[in-house]
C-alpha positions as CSV (number, residue, x, y, z in Angstrom):
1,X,60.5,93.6,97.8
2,X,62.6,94.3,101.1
3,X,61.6,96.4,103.5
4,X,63.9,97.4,107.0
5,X,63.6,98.7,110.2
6,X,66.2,100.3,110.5
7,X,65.7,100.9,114.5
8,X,66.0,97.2,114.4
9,X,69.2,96.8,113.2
10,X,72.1,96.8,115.5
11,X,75.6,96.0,114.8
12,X,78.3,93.9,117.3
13,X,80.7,96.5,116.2
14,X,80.7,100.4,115.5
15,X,80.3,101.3,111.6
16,X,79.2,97.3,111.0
17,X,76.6,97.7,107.8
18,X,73.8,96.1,106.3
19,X,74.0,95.9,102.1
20,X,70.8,96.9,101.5
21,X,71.5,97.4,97.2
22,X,74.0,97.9,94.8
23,X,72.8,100.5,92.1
24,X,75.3,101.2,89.2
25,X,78.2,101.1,90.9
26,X,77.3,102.5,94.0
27,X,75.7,101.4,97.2
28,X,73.5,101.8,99.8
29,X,74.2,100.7,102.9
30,X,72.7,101.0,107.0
31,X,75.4,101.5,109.3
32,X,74.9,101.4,113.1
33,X,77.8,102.7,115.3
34,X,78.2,104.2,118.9
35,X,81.9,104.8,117.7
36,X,83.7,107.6,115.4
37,X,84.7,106.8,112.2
38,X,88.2,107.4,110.9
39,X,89.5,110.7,109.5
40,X,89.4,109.7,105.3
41,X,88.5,111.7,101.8
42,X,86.6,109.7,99.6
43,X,87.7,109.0,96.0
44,X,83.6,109.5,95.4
45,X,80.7,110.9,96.3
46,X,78.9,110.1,99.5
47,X,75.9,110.7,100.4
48,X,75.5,110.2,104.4
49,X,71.6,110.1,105.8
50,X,70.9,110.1,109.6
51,X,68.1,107.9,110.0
52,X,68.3,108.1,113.8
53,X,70.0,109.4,116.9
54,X,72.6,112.4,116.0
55,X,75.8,112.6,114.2
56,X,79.2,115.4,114.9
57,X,80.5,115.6,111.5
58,X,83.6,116.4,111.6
59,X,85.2,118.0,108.4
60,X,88.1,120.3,107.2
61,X,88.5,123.1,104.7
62,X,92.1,124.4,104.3
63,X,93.3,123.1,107.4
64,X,90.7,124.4,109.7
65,X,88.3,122.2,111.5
66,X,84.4,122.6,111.2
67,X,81.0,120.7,113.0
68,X,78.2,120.1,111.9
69,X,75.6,118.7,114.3
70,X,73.1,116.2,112.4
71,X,69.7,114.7,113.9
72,X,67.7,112.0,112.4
73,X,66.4,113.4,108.7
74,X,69.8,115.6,108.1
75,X,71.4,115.0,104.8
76,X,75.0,115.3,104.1
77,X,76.7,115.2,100.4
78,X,80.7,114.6,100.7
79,X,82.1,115.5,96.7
80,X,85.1,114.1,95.5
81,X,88.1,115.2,97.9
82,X,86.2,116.8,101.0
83,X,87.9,115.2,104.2
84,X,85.8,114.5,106.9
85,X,84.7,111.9,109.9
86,X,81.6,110.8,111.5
87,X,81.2,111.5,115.5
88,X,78.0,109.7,116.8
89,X,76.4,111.3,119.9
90,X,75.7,107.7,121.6
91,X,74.1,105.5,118.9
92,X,73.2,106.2,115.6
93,X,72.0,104.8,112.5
94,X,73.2,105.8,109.1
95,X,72.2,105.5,105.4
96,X,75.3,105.7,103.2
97,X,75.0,105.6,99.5
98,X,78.7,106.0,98.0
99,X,80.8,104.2,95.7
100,X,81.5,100.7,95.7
101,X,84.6,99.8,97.7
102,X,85.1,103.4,98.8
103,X,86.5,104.0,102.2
């Protein structure tokens, strides 16, 4: 058994992660970050869990730009080709279950 608190994890560097499992192929992951990601689309699925603080994501639909404001419970699925980035608003904690090796 494991068990983490994940307001106690903190990362010397933004998007830094904590390998919690790896589950057929995927895995789960906490990231802490006070940074933005990187603009990507992920060859995978992703699903992106705010465990604490808020997140600006960031993603685009035929060229044009959307934001979707996320606070701590807020689920967000990324399918196969959606384009997006991560904008904390100060510090946040993230649960990311995706592929492994994905962007």
């Amino acid at each position: 058994m494991k068990f983490i608190d994940n307001e106690v994890f903190t990362g010397t560097h933004a998007w830094q992660a904590l390998d919690i499992a790896e589950i057929e192929g995927a895995t789960v992951r906490l990231h802490w970050t006070d940074k933005p990601y990187t603009w990507h689309t992920n060859d995978g699925e992703e699903v992106f869990v705010v465990l604490s603080g808020a997140i600006d994501m960031h993603y685009r639909i035929d060229e044009k730009i959307y934001i979707k404001h996320m606070l701590a419970g807020q689920i967000c699925h990324a399918a196969v080709g959606d384009e997006h980035v991560a904008h904390p608003v100060g510090e946040a904690r993230i649960l990311v279950v995706e592929k492994k090796d994905s962007i």
